[in-house]
C-alpha positions as CSV (number, residue, x, y, z in Angstrom):
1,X,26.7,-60.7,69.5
2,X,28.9,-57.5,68.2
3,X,30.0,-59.9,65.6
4,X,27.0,-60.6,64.3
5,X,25.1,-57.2,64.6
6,X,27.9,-55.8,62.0
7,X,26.9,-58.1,59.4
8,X,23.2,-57.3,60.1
9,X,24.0,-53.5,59.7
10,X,26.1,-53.9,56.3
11,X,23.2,-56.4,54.7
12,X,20.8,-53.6,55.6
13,X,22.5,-50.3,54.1
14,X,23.7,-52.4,50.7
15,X,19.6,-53.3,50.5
16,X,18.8,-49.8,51.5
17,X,21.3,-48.6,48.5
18,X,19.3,-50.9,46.1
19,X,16.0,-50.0,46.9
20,X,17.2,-46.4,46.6
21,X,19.0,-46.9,43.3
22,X,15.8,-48.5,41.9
23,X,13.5,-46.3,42.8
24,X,15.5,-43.6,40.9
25,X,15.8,-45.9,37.7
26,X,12.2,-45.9,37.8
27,X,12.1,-42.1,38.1
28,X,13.7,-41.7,35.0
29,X,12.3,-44.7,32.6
30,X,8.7,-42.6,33.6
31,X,10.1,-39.3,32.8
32,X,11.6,-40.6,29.4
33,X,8.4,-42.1,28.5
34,X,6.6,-39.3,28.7
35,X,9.0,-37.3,27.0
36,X,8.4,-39.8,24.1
37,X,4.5,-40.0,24.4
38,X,5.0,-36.0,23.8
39,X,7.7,-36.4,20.9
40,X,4.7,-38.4,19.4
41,X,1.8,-36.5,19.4
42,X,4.2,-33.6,17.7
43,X,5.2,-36.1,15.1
44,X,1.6,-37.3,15.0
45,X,0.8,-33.7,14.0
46,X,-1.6,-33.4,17.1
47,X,-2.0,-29.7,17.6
48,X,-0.9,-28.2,20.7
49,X,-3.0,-25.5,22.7
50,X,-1.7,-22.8,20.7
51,X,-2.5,-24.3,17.6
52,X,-6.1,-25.2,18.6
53,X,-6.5,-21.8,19.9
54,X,-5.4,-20.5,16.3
55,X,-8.0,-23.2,14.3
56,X,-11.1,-22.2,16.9
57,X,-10.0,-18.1,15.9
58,X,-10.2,-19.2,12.3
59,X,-13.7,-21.0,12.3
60,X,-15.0,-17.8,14.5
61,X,-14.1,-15.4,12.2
62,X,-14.5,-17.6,8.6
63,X,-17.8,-18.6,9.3
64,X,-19.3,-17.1,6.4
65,X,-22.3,-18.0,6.8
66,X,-22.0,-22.1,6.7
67,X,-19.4,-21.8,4.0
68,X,-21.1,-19.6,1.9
69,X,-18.9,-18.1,-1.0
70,X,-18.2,-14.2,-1.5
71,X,-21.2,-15.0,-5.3
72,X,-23.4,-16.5,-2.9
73,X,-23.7,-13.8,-0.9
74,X,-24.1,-10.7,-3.4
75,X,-26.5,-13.1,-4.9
76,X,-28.6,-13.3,-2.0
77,X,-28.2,-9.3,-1.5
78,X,-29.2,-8.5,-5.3
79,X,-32.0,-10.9,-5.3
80,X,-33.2,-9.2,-1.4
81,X,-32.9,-5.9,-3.1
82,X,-35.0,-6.5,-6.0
83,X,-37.3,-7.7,-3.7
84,X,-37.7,-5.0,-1.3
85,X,-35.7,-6.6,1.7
86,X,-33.4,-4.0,2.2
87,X,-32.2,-5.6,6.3
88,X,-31.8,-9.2,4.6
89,X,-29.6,-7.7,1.5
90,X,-27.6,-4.8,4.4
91,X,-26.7,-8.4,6.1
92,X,-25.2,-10.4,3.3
93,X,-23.3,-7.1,1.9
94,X,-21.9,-6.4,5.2
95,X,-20.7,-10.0,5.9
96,X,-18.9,-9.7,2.1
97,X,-17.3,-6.7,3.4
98,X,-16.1,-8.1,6.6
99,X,-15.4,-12.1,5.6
100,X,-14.2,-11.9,2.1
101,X,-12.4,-8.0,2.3
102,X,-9.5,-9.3,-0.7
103,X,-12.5,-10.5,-2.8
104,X,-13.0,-8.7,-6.5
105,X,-16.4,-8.2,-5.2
106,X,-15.5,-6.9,-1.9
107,X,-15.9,-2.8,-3.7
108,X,-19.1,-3.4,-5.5
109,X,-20.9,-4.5,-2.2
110,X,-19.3,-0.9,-0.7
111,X,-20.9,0.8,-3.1
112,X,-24.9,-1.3,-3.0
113,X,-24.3,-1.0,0.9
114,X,-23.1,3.1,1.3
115,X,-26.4,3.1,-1.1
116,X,-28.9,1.2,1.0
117,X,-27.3,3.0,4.0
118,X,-27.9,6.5,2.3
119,X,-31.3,5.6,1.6
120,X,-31.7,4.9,5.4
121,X,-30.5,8.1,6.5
122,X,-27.4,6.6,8.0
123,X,-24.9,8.8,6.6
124,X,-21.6,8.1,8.6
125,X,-22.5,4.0,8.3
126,X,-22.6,4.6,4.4
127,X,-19.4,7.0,4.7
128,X,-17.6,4.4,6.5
129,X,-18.5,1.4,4.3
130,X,-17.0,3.2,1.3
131,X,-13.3,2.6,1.2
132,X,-12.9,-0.7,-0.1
133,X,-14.7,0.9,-3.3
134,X,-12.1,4.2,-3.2
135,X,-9.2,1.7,-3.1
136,X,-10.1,0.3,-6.7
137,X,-10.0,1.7,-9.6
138,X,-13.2,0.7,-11.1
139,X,-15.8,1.8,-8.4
140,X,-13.8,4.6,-7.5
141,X,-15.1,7.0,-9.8
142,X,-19.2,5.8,-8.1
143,X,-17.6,5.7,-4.9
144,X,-16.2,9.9,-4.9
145,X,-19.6,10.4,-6.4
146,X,-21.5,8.4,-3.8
147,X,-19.4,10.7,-0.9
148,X,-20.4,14.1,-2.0
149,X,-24.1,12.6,-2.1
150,X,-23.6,11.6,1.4
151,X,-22.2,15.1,2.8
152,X,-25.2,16.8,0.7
153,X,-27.7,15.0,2.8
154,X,-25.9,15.7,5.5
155,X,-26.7,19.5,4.6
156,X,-22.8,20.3,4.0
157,X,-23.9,21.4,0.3
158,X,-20.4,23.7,0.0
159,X,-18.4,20.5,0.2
160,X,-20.6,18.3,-1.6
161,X,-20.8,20.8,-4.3
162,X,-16.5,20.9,-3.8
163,X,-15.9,17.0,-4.5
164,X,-19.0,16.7,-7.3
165,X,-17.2,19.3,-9.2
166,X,-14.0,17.5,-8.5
167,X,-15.4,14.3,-9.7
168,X,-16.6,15.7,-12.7
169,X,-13.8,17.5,-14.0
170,X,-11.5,13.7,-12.8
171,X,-14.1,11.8,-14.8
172,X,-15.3,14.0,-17.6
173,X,-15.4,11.1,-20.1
174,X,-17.6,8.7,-19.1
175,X,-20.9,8.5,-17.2
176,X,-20.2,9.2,-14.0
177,X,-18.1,13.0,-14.9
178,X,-21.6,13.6,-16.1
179,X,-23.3,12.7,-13.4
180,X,-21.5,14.5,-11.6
181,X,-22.0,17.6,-13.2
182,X,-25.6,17.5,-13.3
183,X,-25.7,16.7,-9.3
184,X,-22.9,20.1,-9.2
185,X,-25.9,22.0,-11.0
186,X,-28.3,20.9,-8.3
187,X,-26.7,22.1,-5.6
188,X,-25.5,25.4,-6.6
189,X,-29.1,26.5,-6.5
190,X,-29.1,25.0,-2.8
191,X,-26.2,27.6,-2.0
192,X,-27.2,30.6,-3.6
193,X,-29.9,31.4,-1.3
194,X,-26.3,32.1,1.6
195,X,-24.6,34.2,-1.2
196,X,-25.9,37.9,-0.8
197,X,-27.7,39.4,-3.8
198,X,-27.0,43.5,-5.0
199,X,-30.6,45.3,-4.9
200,X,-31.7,48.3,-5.4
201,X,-32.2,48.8,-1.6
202,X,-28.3,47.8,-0.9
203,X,-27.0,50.1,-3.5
204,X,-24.7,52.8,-2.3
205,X,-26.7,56.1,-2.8
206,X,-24.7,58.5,-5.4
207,X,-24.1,61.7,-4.0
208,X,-25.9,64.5,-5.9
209,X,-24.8,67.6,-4.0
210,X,-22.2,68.3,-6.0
211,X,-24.7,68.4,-8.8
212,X,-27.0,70.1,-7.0
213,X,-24.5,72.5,-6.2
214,X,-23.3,73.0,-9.7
């Protein structure tokens, strides 16, 4: 019986060792199959969570208004301006400001919006929409202009009157050097009122004893 048991025990480890050694080539054919399946989606140009994070960013902030173009848009605003809808034409000039910033029209909607904003009241919204127009070179010259109109209505009529005088003297030769100086003019009588003014009350009194004495 011992002689046979031995056999019996030997049979059982070498199937054991088999079963064992199997079960670990399976391990691994499962493992390099998925490492494949994943080598292919990469080649495949499937885009990874990162990357799909990155497109859904893009859409949110390119909407532009279901692919409207940077024309379309100031189109829309000048036409809602000439027709009185000042909220419809504030939209489309803010969304050419904020979607298309690098566009050429980008500073000429700065200028139409710190305008429809100053006509509002809304001083430090039209301040704030103004430097993509002081960044170019072309609207610059409206956009200084535009910023000492703002602080006037904002009742700071010293600095206003500061940067329209500036502005005219930096733009003297065309249009808006003039305009400038005749909105200077304007203001100075706005400040005069604060500067005192010599009468006859305020005059020192001239001392006449001596005089009298003589």
């Amino acid at each position: 019986m011992g002689k046979i048991r031995i056999p019996v025990i030997i049979i059982f480890c070498v199937l054991l060792a088999v079963s064992i050694s199997y079960g670990s080539k399976k391990r691994r054919r499962t493992t390099s199959t998925k490492s494949t399946t994943v080598k292919k989606t990469t080649e495949g140009k499937t885009p990874s969570r990162g990357k799909i994070s990155k497109v859904r960013k893009v859409k949110k902030s390119g909407r532009k208004l279901a692919g409207a173009t940077s024309k379309e848009l100031f189109h829309l605003a000048d036409s809602s301006l000439s027709s009185g809808d000042t909220a419809y034409a504030i939209e489309n000039l803010a969304n050419i400001i904020d979607y298309f910033p690098d566009d050429s029209l980008a500073p000429k909607a700065s200028i139409l919006l710190a305008k429809c904003y100053l006509n509002q009241g809304k001083t430090k919204d039209a301040r704030n929409v103004l430097s993509p127009a002081l960044g170019d070179s072309n609207y610059a010259p409206q956009a200084e202009l535009l910023s000492a109109k703002i602080y006037a209505a904002e009742g700071q009529y010293g600095y206003a009157l500061l940067l329209a005088r500036k502005t005219q003297v930096k733009y003297y030769f065309n249009d808006v050097g003039k305009e400038a100086g005749n909105f200077a003019n304007s203001l100075v009588g706005k400040i005069a009122p604060i500067i005192p003014q010599t009468t006859q009350e305020n005059k020192p009194q001239q001392d006449t004893t001596q005089k009298t004495a003589q």
